[in-house]
N, C-alpha and C positions, 0 to 999 in steps of 0.2 A: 374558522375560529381565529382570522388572524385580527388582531388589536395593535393600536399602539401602545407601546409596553412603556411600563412606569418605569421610573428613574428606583433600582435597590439598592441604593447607596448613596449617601451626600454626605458631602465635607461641610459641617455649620462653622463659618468663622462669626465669632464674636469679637467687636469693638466697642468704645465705648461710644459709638456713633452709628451703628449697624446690626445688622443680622444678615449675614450673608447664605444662601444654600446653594451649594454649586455640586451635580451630580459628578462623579468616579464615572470613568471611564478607562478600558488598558489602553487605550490609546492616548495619551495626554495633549497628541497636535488635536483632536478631535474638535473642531469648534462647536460650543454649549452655550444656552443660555441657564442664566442664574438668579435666584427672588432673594431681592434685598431688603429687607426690613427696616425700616429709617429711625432709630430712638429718639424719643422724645422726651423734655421732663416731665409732659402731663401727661394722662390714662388717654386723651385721644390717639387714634393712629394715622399716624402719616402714609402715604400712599407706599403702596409694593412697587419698586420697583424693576423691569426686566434689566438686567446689565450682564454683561462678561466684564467683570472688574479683571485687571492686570496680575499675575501668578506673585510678582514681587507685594503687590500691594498686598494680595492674601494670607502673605508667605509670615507676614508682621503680624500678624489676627493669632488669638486663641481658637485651635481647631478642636474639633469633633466631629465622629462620624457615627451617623444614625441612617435608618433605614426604610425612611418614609416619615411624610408626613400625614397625620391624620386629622387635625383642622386648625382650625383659630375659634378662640371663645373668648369671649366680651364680657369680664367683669367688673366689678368698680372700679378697681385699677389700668382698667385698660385691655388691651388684649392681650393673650396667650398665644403662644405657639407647643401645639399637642404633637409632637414628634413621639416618633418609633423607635425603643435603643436599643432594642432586642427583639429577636424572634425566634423560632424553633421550625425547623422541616416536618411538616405531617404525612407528609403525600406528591404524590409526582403522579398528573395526570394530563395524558394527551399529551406528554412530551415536555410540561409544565408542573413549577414547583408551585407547594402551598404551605403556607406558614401560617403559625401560630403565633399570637402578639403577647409573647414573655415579658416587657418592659419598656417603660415609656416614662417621659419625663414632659412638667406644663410647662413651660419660661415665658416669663412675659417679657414683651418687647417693651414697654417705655420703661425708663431710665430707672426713673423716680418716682412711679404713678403710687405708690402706696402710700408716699409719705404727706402728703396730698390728704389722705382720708379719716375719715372720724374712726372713732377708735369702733364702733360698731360697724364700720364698714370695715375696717381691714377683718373682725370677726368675723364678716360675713364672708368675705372673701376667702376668709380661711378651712370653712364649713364646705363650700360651691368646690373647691381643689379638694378636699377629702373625699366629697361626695364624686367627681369624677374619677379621682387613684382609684376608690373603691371601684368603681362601676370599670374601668378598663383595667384594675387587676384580676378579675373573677376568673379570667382564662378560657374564656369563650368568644375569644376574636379572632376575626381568617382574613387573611389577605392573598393573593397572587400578585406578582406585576406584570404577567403576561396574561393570564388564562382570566375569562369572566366567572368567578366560580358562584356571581348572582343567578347564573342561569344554571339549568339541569342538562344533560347530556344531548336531551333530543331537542331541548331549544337552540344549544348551542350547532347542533347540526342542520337548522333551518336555512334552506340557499339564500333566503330574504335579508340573514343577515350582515351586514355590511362592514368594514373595515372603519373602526372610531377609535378615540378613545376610549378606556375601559370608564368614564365614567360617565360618559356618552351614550353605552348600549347598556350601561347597568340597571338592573331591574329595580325600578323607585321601592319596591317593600323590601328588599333586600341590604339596599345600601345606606347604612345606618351613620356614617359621619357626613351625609349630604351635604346638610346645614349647616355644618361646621366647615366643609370644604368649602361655601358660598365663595367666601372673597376670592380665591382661588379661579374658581367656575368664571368668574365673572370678569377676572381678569384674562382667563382664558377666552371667554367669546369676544372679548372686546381688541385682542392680539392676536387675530387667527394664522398669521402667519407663522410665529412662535410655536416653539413644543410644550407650551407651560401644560399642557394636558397633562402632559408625563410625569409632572409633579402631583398630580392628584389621584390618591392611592382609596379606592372604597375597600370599606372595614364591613364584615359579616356577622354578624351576632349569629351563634349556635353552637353547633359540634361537627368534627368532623377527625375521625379517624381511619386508617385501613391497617390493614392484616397481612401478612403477606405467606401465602399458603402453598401446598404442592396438592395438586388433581391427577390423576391419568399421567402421572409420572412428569407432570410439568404444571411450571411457577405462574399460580394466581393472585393477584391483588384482590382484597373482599374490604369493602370499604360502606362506611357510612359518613353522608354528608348531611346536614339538618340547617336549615336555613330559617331564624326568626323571622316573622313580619315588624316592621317598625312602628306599623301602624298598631293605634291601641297597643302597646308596648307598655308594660309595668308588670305591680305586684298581682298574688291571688286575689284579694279580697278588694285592689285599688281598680283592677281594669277586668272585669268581666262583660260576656256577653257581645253586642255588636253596638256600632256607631253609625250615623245619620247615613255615612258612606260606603256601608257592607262591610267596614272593616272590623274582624272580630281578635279579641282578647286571646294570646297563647296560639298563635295562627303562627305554625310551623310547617316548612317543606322539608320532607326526609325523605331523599335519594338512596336507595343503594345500590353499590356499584360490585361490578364484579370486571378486572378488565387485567388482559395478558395478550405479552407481544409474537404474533408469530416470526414465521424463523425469517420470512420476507420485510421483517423490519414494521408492518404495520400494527398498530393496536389496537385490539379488539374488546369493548367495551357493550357491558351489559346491565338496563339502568330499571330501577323498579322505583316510582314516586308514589308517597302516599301522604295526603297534608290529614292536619287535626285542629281544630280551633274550636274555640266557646260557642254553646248554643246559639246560633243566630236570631236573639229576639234580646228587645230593654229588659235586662233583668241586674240584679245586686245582689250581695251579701253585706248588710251592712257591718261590720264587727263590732264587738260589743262587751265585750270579755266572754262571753259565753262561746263554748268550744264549736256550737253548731249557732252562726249569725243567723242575724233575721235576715230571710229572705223576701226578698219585692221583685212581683214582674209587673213591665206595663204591658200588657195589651192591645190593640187596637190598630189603628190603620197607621201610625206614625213606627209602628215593631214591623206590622206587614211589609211595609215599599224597604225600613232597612234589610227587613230580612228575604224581599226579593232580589233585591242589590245583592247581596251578598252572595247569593246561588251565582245569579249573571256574570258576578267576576271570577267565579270558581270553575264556570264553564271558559266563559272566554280564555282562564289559562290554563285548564287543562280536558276539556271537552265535558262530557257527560258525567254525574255524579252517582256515586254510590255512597248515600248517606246515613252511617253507621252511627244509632245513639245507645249508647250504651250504660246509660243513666238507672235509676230504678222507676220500677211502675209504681211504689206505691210507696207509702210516709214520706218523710219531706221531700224527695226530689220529684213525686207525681205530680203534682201543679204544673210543674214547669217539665216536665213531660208531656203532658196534656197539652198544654199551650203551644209546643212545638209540631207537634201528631196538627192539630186545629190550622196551624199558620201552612202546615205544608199540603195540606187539603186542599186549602184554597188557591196555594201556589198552583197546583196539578198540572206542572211541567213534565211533558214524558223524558226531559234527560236528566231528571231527577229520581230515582228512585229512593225510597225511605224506609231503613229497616231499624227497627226497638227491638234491640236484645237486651233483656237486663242481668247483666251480669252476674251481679249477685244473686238473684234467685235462681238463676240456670247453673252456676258454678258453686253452687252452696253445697257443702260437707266435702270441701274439698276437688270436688269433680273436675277437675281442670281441663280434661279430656272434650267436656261440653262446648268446647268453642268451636271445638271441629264442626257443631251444629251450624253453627255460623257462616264456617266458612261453605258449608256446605249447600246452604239457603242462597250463597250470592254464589255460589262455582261456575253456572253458567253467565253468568258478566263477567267472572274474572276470568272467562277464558276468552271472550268477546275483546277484553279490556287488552289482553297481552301484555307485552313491557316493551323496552326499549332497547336495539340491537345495533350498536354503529362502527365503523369501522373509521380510524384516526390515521391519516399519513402523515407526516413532513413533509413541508413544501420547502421549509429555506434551511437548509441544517443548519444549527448553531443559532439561530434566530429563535425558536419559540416558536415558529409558528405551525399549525398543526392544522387541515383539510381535513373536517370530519363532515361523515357520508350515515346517512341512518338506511340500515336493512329492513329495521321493521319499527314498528311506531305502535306507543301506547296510546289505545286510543278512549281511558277515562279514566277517573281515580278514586279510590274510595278515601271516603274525608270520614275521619273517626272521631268520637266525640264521648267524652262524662264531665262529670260536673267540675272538675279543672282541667282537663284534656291532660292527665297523666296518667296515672299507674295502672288504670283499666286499659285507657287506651294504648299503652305502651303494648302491655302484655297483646292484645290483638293484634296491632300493627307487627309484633315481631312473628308472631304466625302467620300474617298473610306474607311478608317476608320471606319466610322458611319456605311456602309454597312453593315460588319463583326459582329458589335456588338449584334445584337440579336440571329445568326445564334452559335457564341461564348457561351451565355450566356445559350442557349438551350443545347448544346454539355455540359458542365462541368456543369449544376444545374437545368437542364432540365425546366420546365413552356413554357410560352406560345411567352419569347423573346420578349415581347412587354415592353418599357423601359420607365420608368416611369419618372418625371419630373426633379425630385434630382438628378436622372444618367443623365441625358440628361445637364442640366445644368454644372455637375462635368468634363463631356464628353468634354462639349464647352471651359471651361474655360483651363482646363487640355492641349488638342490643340494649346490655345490662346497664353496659358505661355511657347510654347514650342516655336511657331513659334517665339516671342521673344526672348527667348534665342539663338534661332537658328540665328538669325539675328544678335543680338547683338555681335558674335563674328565675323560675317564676315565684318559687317557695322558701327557698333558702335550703333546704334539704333534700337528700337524695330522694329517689321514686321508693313506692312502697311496691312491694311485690316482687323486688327484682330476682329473690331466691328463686322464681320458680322461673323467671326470662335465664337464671344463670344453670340450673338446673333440670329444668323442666318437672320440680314438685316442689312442693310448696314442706319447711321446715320451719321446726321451735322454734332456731335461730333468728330464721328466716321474719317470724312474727315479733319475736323481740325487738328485732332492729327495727319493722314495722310500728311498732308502737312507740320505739327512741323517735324515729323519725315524727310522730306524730304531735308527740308532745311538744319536738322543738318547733313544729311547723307551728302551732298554738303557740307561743310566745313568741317566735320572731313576727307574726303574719296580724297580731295582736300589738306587739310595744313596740315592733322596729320597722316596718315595712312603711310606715311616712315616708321617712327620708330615704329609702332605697326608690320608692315612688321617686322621690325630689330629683333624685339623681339620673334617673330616665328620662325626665321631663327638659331638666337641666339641658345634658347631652343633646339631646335630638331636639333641641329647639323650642320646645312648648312653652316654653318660660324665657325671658330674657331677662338681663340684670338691665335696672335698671337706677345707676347713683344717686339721680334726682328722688326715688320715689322712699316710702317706708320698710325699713326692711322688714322681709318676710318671716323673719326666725324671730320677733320679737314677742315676749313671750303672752300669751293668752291669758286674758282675766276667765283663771279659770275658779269654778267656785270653790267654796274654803272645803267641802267632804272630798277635793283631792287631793290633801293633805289630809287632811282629818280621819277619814275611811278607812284607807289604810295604816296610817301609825295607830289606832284603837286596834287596827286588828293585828296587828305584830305586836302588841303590848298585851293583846289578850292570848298569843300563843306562846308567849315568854315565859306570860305570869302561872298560865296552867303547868309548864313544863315547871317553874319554880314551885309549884304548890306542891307536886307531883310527887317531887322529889324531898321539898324541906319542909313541909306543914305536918307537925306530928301532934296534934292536937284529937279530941274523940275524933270519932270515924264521923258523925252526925255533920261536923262542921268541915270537916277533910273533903267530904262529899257534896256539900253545900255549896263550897267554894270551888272544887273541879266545877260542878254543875255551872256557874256563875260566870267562871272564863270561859265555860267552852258556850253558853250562850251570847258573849261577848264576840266571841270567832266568828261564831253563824250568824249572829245580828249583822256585824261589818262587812262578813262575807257576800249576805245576802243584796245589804244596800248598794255595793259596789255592782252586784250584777245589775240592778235596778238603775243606776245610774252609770249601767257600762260606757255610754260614748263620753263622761268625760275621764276616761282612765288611758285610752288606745291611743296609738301612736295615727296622727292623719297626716297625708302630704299638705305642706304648709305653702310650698310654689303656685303650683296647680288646684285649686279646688275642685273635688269631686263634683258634679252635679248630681242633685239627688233627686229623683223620679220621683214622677206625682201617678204613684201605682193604681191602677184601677185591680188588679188583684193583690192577696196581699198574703202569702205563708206565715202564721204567727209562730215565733217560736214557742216549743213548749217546754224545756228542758229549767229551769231555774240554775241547776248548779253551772259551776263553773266549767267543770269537766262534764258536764254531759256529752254524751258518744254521738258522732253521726257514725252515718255506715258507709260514706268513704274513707273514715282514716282507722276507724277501731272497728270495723267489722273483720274480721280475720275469717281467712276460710284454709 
């Protein structure tokens, strides 16, 4: 696992003719190279250049010290530079620290580039910086500067793999500021002599926590790692399903680790993978104000070849599939159950295996216990399938670098799936988790496996706060369900906060998920700004019932509330007139759902493509609130 390790520390001198970043070193004879940023008075940029400027000349500059740089973005004004001002320690793995991205700051490099712009350009610019603070202050960023933490334990223990830069062996779905590192990369291959590699830091989108536990009278690390896919990357209702290239919507890798040092100094590491992403076939939810969107699948041979692709890459990275839907058989999500059952028929790949459990009708009246059914249908592949056993040495103390050696090899994974890839799938994936854990803790520290209350608890919570996290990027809100991942039973509480959760998912996932879309698109490149062109946020000729619809229907919930209370006239007329507004209510209410897509928030960057469906889910629901049965079916 040995890398070249990234530069954790730079001194940024500012001048009014420069950007200087020159890496900290204890050694200060050490000779470095350093990226100069050239200021300009216009938004173009002047070339990076490599130098070691003189300590005196530095010594005159305004300094700062940050801690990585994460890219350059290109907006009206010019470029930015996205540095790192803060981090936090999560983890220490293989002899390697991992951090968390606490604070960051944009600066743009030319001088004067704003003052240059129309007054809707620097708005626009102001919009594209909010939309990025948001999006890298959420707290789902992971970096290392030594250790690749885009790979998983037994990748990292492949003898194939070779001695690079980290952003050199990093795995393309994992490393999410690529495109932002461009100029970088490009000034690296084009300077091979140079260490500029070592300035370029890849950022992880996901979760990653560990625990730190006592077993058999000695210290365990119990950790969970979750690695987004960049590809198809956005909101719930913006990125579902698969793309031309197999790549699916919510396609996450979750590692867990279990790893502690023997007395001989080596580290003993124990790794269990299990990925989740959106049904692999063209499908949508279009939103519409209605709680439950219209659903569209497409069908046919253009969903088949993506949704062969998609198996092909799931094998190529991690062998044989055990493919877990856990979707319903029947009312709206059966079409597109159907559809998938049909496409995998014809795939009839034998290192694919396909199993439909439907949750909810197997775990109905509570029965939580029923999943055992499950795991109990696939127990002969997951015993076939194993997990991951490696043992980690030091090769250079004080260096980072760390010789890992795999004992035993997983050899397939079960890929779990519902119709967001969360709180079903959560809940499952932490039981076939649970499985592992005693069979783990006997292979690396030998005893009797049996797991005592403190781990067991550490175990649940650990899970809880993931499937959280996990959510919260694709949703905006935590996972539903997690009383019983925190518990192991499902409470009141537990469904209240379930139904809080739910309602806020329907508003944010309805009026605000555009521009959290924009801001994914933004980040990772899908969009580039461009000064010459019209900007994107300028506002839509939308029609007059989007004002109109709504203010009749707040002046009809006013005026009932005023009737309600101040109309003291016969009962005949008092009645007349409640009857009157509240028909007012449900007239404006009704039209708005009729004309829900001009009410919703859409990304304004990126345009959705909308599929020419050959099947079609009609919704049936009118109200606004009507329930589906993944977010208000309670059990």
């Amino acid at each position: 696992m040995s890398t070249v390790r990234v530069h954790d520390t730079l001194s940024l001198y500012q001048s009014s003719d420069s950007f200087t970043l020159e890496p900290v070193y204890a050694n200060a004879a050490v000779q470095r190279h350093s990226l100069v940023f050239g200021r300009t008075s216009t938004p173009s940029l002047a070339p990076i250049r490599i130098d070691t400027p003189p300590a005196p000349t530095l010594a005159q500059e305004e300094r700062d010290s940050v801690y990585g740089i994460i890219g350059i973005v290109t907006l009206n004004a010019g470029d930015h530079l996205i540095l790192v001002t803060n981090r936090q320690k999560v983890a220490k793995i293989l002899g390697n620290d991992i951090y968390k991205l606490t604070a960051h700051k944009i600066v743009p490099i030319s001088k004067n580039g704003s003052l240059s712009l129309t007054a809707i350009q620097q708005r626009d610019d102001h919009v594209y910086l909010g939309m990025l603070d948001s999006l890298l202050g959420n707290g789902f960023w992971y970096f290392s500067y030594q250790a690749d933490i885009t790979r998983n334990i037994q990748r990292l223990a492949d003898p194939a793999l070779v001695k690079q830069s980290l952003w050199e062996q990093a795995d393309e779905r994992f490393f999410w500021n690529k495109n932002l590192q461009t100029p970088l990369i490009n000034l690296s291959k084009s300077h091979p002599e140079t260490d500029i590699g070592a300035f370029i830091l890849p950022l992880v989108c996901g979760f990653m926590e560990f625990k730190h536990l006592s077993y058999n009278s000695k210290r365990v690390s119990l950790g969970i790692i979750s690695r987004r896919s960049k590809f198809r990357a956005g909101t719930r209702y913006n990125t579902r399903g698969v793309d031309v290239d197999g790549n699916v919507a919510n396609n996450v890798e979750t590692e867990q680790i279990l790893m502690t040092t023997s007395d001989d100094g080596v580290e003993k590491v124990a790794s269990y993978v299990q990925t989740r992403g959106s049904i692999p076939l063209f499908w949508e939810q279009q939103i519409n104000v209605k709680y439950q969107p219209k659903m569209v699948i497409h069908d046919g041979a253009a969903s088949f070849q993506s949704f062969k692709k998609h198996f092909n890459n799931q094998i190529a990275q991690y062998g044989p599939q055990i493919a877990v839907n856990l979707i319903n058989k029947k009312g709206y999500e059966a079409r597109l159950s159907e559809t998938w059952s049909n496409l995998n028929a014809q795939l009839n790949d034998p290192q694919v295996r396909y199993l439909h459990f439907d949750f909810h009708h197997e775990c109905k009246g509570n029965r939580w216990d029923r999943i055992e059914k499950l795991v109990a249908e696939i127990e002969a592949d997951l015993i076939v399938q194993g997990y991951c056993v490696a043992n980690g040495v030091v090769t250079a103390p004080g260096s980072g670098d760390v010789s890992v050696h795999s004992l035993r090899k997983q050899s397939s994974v079960v890929r779990t799936n519902c119709m967001d890839c969360l709180d079903r799938t959560n809940v499952v994936q932490s039981m076939l988790a649970r499985r592992v854990i005693p069979m783990q803790l006997q292979d690396i520290l030998g005893g009797t496996g049996v797991v005592e209350p403190e781990f067991e608890l550490a175990f649940k919570n650990l899970w809880a706060d993931h499937a959280d996290a996990i959510s919260l990027v694709y949703t905006g809100t935590g996972a539903l369900k997690t009383d019983f991942t925190r518990t192991g039973k499902r409470s009141p509480a537990g469904v209240l906060n379930d139904l809080n959760n739910s309602i806020v998912r329907y508003v944010k996932n309805n009026f605000f998920d555009g521009e959290r879309q924009d801001s994914f698109d933004l980040f990772l490149g899908n969009y580039h700004v461009n000064a010459l062109a019209t900007s994107p946020f300028e506002l839509e000729n939308r029609p007059t019932r989007y004002i109109v619809l709504p203010a009749l229907m707040t002046l009809g919930v006013f005026m009932f509330l005023i009737t309600l209370i101040m109309f003291h006239y016969s009962a005949f007329y008092y009645v007349l007139a409640l009857l009157f507004w509240i028909s007012v209510v449900v007239a404006s209410q009704r039209a708005i759902v009729y004309y829900g897509t001009d009410f919703v928030d859409k990304p304004r960057l990126v345009r959705p493509q909308v599929l020419s469906p050959e099947l079609k889910i009609s919704e049936k629901p009118t109200s606004i609130f009507s329930p589906t049965e993944e977010d208000v079916k309670k059990k």
